[in-house]
Structure formats: C-alpha cells, structure tokens
N, C-alpha and C positions, 0 to 999 in steps of 0.2 A: 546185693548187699543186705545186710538185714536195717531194719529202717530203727532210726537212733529215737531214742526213746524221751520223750517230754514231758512234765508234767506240770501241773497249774501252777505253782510258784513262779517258775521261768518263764510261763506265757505271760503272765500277768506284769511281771517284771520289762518282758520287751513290748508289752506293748509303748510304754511309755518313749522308747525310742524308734518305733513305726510311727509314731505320732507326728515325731520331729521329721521324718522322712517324710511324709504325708506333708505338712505344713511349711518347713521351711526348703524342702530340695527338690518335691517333684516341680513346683514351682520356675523352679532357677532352667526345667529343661521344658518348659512350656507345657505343663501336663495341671490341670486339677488335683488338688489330694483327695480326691474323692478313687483317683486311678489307683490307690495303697492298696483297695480290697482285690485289683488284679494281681500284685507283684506278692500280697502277703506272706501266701503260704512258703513260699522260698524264705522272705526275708525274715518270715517270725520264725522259720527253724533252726535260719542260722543264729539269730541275735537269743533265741531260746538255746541253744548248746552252751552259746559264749557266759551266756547267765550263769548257769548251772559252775561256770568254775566261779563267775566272779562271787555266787551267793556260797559254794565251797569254800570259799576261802576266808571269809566273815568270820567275825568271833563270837561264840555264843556269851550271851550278858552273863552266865552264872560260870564260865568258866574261862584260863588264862591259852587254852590250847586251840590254834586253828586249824582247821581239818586239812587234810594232806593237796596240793595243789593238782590238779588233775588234767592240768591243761595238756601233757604229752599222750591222754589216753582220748580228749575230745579231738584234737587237732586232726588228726588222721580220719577223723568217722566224717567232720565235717571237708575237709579235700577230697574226701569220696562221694559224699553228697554234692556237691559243686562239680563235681568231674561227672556223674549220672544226669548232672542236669544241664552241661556242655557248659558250664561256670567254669570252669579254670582258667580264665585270664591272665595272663602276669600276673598285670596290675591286682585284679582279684585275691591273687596267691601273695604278691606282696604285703597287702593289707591283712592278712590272715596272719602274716609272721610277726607283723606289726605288734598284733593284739598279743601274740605270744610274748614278745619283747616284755609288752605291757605286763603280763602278770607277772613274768621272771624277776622282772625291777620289786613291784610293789611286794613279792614273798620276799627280795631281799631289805626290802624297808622295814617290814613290819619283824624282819629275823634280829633286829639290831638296836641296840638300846640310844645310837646315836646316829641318828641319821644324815648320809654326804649331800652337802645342797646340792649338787650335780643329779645325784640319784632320785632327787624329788622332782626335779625340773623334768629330766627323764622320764619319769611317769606322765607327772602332766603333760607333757607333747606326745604320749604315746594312748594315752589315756582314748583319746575319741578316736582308735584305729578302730574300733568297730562298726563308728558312723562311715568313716571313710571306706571300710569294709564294704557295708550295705546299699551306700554310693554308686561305689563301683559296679559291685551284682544288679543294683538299679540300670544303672546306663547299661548293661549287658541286656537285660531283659528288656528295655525299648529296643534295644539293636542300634543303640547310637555308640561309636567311637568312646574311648575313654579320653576324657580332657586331661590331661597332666597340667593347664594352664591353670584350667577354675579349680578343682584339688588344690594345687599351690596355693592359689589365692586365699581360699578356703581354710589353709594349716592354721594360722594364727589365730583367723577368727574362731576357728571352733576348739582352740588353748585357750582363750578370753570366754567364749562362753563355759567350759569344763568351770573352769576355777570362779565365775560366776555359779555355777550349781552348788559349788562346793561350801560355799557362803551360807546360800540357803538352807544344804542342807546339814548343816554343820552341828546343829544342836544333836538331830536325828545320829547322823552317820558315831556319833560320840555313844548314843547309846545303843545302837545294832551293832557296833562296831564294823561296819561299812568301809572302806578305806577314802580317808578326806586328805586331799594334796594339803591343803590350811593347814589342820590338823601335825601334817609335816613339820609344817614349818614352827608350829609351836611347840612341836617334841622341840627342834632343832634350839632352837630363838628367845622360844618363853615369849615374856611380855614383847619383845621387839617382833616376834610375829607377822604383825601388821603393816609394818614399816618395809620388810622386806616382801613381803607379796605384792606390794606395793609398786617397789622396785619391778617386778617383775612382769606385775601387771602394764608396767609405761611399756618396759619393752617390745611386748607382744603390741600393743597399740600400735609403737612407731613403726615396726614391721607389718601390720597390715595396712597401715598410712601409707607407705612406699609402696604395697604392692597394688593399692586401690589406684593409686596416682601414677602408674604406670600399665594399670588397667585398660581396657577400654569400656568407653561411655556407656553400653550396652552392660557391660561385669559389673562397672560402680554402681549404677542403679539397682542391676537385681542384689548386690548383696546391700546397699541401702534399705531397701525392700525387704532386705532376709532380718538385718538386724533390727527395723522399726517392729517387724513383728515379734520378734522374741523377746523384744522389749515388751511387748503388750503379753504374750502370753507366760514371762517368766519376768516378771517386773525385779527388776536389780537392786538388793539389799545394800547395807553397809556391812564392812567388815565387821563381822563379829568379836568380840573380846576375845581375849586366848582364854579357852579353861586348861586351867594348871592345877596340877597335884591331883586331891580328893574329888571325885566326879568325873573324871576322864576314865574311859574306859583299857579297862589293864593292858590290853594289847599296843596299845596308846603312849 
C-alpha cells in the first residue's frame, strides 16, 4: 500500500491524546506509560489521520466556509493500515465506524442553523470513539483479549470527561472554530445552556454510579485511580457563560 501521509500539525495534535493513553489506560492493563513509546508509532498514525479530518473540518477565523469532510477518503487508507498490521479486530473496526458516526453527526450540526438536542448528545457519546479506537489497537498490541466489560464501564466516563474538555476549552474552540458540544448547546438554549448540560451531565454520572457499583473491586479502584488523576492533570473548571450573538464564531 502506499504509506498515508502525515504531517506536523496532526502529529502534534495527537500527541496530546497518546498522552491520555500513556497516563490514564496503559495503567488500567498493568503497563507503565513510559510503554506509549513501544505502541506509538501505530497509535500516532492512526490518531494522526483521525486529525487531519477533525482539523478539515474546523472553520478558518476570517471566513464562514468549512472545508469539505474527508473522512470517506481517510477511512479506507486507515482499515488498510490496521489490516498490514494484523489490526483488524472487530472491536477495532467497530470503533473506527464509531469515529465515522462521529464526524457525519457534527457535519450535520455545524450544516444547520438549529440544532436537534438528540443530535448533540450523539456527538458527544461518539465523540471519544477515537480514544476507544486507540484502546482497542492498544490491547491488540499487548496480545491481551478485548474487554467489552471495562470499555462499557469506560463509555460514560470518558462522555463526562469529553464535555469536561469541552468547558475548558470553550473560550479557545469559539475562536479556532474547533467543534464544542457546550457550544451546542448554546446555539440550541442561549442563556439556559447551562442548566441543560447540566441535566445531562447528572445523567452520565448516574450511569457510571451504576456501572462502578456493579463493578468489581478491582474496576472500581482502577477507574477511582483513572479519575483522581485526571482530575490532577485536567483540574475541572465551571461552566462557562454562554457567548451569544457578537463574538461567537460564525459557524457557531
């Protein structure tokens, strides 16, 4: 196959979620993150293609047009990448279509002047298919089994972390024109914004309540463990105001 092509924007870009693979997952399968520089080169080529659509699809600050979504011309380069490298998992390939799901929602979010709260929730739970992605090729590359247990467990917390990012990075994503689930929700909501993410935030909570508490002792601690540290290294803001009208950026 001819080998898919990278460049420093999208490196630089995933590193910051090899970081998270490194810190909070090698962890949970009893490895060091010091083991990321073994699994890297797989992991930064895939989370490096997956970029390259999500930074596609961003709106440039001086104009109202986003560039064409390119995810049905990566998708196939990367299945062929993962199948040279005896990747093709289900589960693997499932989370791939995942991510597809993911950008098809958010082109039709940002296509539409009023967006369906269904379709935003949709994002946000599809949104961390590429962690879940990188997960999976993870456990393929130690040669361990895929867990469908701790994944499950997994879903809501890393919905509760996403929209935790999304907080922080709220001010930023408003002028890269980044795609922000919040942001969503104050196309949607205006001033009540906050009140309904709110909402939405308990739910995710109670659902990983139930999943932790029907865990075992072993699951609850390492993701005890997973979320004390993300708490240390991504310290959790308040929700930020809704910006409305002048200052939101036009794709917005």
């Amino acid at each position: 196959m001819s080998q898919p092509a990278i460049a420093y924007p999208e490196m630089q870009k995933s590193t910051l979620v090899l970081f998270d693979m490194a810190t909070f997952y090698l962890p949970l399968h009893g490895q060091n993150g010091k083991k990321i520089f073994t699994y890297y080169p797989i992991l930064g080529m895939v989370e490096g293609l997956i970029y390259q659509v999500e930074m596609a699809m961003e709106v440039s600050e001086n104009t109202e047009v986003t560039r064409p979504n390119i995810w049905s011309t990566k998708e196939p380069i990367i299945t062929e990448f993962l199948s040279e490298h005896q990747l093709d998992h289900p589960a693997i390939l499932h989370y791939l279509t995942e991510v597809g799901h993911y950008f098809q929602t958010v082109h039709q979010l940002l296509s539409t002047k009023r967006p369906h709260h269904t379709n935003i929730i949709r994002a946000a739970e599809k949104r961390p298919a590429d962690i879940r992605l990188l997960h999976a090729i993870l456990l393929q590359l130690m040669g361990q089994p895929h867990n469908e247990t701790l994944f499950d467990l997994l879903w809501s917390l890393e919905v509760l972390l996403d929209l935790k990012a999304n907080f922080t990075e709220y001010a930023d994503d408003l002028v890269t024109g980044h795609y922000n689930s919040y942001q969503m929700f104050v196309k949607l909501y205006g001033e009540q914004a906050p009140h309904y993410i709110k909402i939405e935030q308990q739910r995710y909570k109670m659902s990983l309540q139930q999943k932790l508490t029907n865990a075992s002792k072993v699951q609850q601690l390492q993701l005890q463990q997973f979320m004390n540290q993300h708490e240390v290294d991504y310290p959790s803001v308040l929700i930020p105001a809704p910006v409305i009208g002048e200052g939101i950026h036009s794709k917005f």
